[in-house]
N, C-alpha and C positions, 0 to 999 in steps of 0.2 A: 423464533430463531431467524436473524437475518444475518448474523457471520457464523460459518462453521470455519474446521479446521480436520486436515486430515492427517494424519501419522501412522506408525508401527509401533507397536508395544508385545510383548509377548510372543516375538516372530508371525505376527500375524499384523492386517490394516484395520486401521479403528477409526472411527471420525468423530468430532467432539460441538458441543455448540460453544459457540460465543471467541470472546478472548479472555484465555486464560488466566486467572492471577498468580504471578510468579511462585508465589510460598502455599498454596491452597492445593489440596486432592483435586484429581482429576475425573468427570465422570465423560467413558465414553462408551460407544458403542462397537460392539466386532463385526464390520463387514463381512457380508458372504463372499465368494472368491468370483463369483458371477457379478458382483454387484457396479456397477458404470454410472456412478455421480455423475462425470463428464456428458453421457448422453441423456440422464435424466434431466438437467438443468437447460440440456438443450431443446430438450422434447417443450420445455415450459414456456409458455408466451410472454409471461414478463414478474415482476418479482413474486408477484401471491402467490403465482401456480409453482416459482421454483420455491419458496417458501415451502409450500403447503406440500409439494412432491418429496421435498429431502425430510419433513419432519415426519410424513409417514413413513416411512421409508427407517427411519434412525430408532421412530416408536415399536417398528417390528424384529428392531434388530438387539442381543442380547447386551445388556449395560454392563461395564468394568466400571471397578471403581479403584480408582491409583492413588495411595497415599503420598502424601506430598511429598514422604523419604524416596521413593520410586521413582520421581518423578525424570530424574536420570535415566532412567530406562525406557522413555519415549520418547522418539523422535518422529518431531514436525516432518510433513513435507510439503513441498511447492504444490501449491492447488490446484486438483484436477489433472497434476504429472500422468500420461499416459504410461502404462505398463514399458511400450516403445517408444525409448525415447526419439526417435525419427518422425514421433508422429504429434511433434512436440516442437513448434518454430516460435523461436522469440526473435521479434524485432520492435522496431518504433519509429517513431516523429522526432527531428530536431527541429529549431530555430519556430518555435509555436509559442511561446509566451510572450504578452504584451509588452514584456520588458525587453526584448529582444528582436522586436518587428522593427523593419525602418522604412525607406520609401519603397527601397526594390523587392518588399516581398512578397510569394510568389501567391496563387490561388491555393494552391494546396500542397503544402508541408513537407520536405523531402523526410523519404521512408528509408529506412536502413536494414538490414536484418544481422543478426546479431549471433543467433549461433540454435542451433537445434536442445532440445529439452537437458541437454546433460552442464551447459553452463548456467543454470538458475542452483547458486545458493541458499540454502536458508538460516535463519542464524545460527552466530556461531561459525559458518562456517568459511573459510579462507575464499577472499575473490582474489584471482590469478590475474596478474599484469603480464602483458607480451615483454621480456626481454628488455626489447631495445623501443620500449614505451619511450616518449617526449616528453611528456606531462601528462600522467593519469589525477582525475581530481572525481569525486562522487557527485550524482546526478539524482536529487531524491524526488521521486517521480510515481504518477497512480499507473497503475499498471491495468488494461484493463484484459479482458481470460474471456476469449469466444471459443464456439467449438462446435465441430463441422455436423450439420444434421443429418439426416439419412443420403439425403439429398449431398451434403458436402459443401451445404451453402452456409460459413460460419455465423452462429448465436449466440448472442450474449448472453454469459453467462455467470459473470458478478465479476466485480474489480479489488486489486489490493494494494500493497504500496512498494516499490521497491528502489534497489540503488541501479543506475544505469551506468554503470564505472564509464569512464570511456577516455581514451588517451585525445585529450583535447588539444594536447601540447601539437600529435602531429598532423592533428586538424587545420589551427594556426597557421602550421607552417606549410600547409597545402590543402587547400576545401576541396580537391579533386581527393583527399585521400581520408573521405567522411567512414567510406567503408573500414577501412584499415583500423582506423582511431577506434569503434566500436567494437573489435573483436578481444575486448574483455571479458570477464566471467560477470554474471547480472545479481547482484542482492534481490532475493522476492519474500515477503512476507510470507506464512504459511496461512493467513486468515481471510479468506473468501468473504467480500459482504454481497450481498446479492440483489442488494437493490443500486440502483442507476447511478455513473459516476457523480462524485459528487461536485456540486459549483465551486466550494474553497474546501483545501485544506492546508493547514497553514505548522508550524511547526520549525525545531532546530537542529542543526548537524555539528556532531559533536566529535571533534578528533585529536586523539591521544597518540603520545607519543612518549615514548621512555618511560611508560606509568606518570605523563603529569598532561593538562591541559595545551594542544597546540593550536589548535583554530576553534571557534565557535561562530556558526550565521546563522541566520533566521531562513526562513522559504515558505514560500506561498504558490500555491498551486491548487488544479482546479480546472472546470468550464470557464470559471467568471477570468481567468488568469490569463487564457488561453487567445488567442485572436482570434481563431478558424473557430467554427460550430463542430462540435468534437462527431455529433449525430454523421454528419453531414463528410467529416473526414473521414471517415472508420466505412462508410458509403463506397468511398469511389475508392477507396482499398481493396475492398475483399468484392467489388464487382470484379476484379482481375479472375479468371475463372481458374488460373494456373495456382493458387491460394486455396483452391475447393477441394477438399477430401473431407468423406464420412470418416467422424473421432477425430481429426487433427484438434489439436487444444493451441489455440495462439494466445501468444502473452503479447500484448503491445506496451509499448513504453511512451506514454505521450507526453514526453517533455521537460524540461526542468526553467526554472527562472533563474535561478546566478546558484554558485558552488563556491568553494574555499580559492579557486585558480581564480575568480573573480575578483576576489579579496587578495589576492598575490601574494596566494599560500600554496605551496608544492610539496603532494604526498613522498612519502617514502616508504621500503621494503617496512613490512611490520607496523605501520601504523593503525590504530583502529578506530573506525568511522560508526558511529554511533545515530540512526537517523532515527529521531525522534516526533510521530506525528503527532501532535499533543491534541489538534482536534478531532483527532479521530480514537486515542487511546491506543496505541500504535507503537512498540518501538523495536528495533532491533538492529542487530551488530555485526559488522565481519572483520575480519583483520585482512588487509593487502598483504598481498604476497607475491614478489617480481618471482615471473620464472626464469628458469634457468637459461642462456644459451643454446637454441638448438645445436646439434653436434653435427648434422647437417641439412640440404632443404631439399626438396623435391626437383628443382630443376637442376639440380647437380650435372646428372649425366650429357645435358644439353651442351655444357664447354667442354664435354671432350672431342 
């Protein structure tokens, strides 16, 4: 078993191997409520041991078996989701694909962070745009899931694929404002593979619109894609010590090479983006959803 997948079925947490076949029963296992995937994977040195730790671990634990009618009544979720979600930071890497380097780029990858464990997605389900978005367009990107040892010094813990939405438009129109532009909701697969990112993965983004075809691209991604040695950037990250807590679960997002904005295509409220990794067996879906007008903001009281 090198991808598992964790979910709820039965008001209880179950975990399953592999990826699933859409129309096929389900066979999983019911977690005990003590049970911490997140620090067993950490505990492990590199993929056999986390291999070999999660498949004892699932062989001791009781099998369900979901007929594919039921299959409605399990919900995926984002891999290794801590119980708290505070203890739960998703950020990433821009401007790191080869396709995207030019003279002035820099040693090491400007880092962003993105929102704490409660905007990761999973299919199905709605990513939120800010309001007064500029241009939001999809970012389909490997995601890679460390997670803090006893020590609080983050390990790798296997990688998966997700959308990195991010309002590019008011990127554009101000690179001082990289933060802002990122604080969309994150698409994340729910399927953990557990061995090391991989060199390519290549794959198309597929987006609908009024139930008919509106944009279709290809993407390429990957180590071999990347310019920076990914080992090496993920390094001088998490030596930041303010990054270090025992159980934090990080999701990084390293990158993307072009999106539909590239192609000078612009999302709208309700579209749905369909990112499809075909090398890796991979696919899944959210629909955009602008949000509403805040009614008002936090520094209100400061103009009176």
């Amino acid at each position: 078993m090198t991808v598992f997948f964790e979910c709820t079925y039965d008001l209880a947490r179950h975990a399953g191997p592999g990826i699933p076949d859409a129309n096929a029963p389900l066979r999983l296992h019911r977690l005990h409520e003590e049970d911490d995937l997140a620090a067993l994977l950490a505990g492990a040195a590199d993929e056999k041991e986390r291999v070999a730790a999660l498949t004892a671990l699932l062989a001791d634990r009781p099998a369900v078996e979901v007929p594919a009618e039921a299959r409605h009544l399990v919900h995926v979720r984002p891999p290794l989701l801590p119980a708290h979600i505070g203890d739960a930071l998703v950020s990433g890497f821009m401007m790191t694909h080869n396709v995207k380097i030019d003279a002035d780029t820099q040693d090491q990858p400007n880092w962003f962070v993105k929102g704490l464990g409660d905007i990761l997605r999973v299919p199905g389900e709605p990513l939120s745009v800010p309001a007064d978005a500029v241009a939001a367009c999809e970012e389909a990107e490997i995601v890679l899931v460390y997670v803090g040892d006893a020590q609080g010094i983050p390990r790798y813990a296997g990688h998966t694929f997700g959308n990195d939405l991010t309002d590019i438009g008011r990127f554009k129109r101000h690179a001082g404002h990289l933060s802002y532009a990122k604080l969309c909701d994150a698409g994340i697969a729910p399927w953990l593979h557990l061995g090391p990112p991989p060199r390519t993965a290549t794959g198309e983004v597929v987006i609908e619109r009024a139930g008919g075809q509106a944009w279709k691209g290809p993407f390429t991604t990957g180590s071999d894609a990347i310019h920076y040695d990914v080992a090496a950037m993920m390094d001088r990250l998490f030596a930041h010590r303010s990054l270090h807590r025992p159980g934090r679960v990080h999701y990084v997002y390293i990158g993307a090479d072009r999106s539909s904005f590239h192609g000078d295509f612009r999302t709208a409220d309700g579209d749905r983006v369909t990112i499809d990794v075909t090398s890796h067996g991979v696919r899944f879906q959210h629909r955009l959803a602008w949000a509403e007008p805040a009614a008002g903001h936090g520094g209100q009281e400061w103009g009176q």
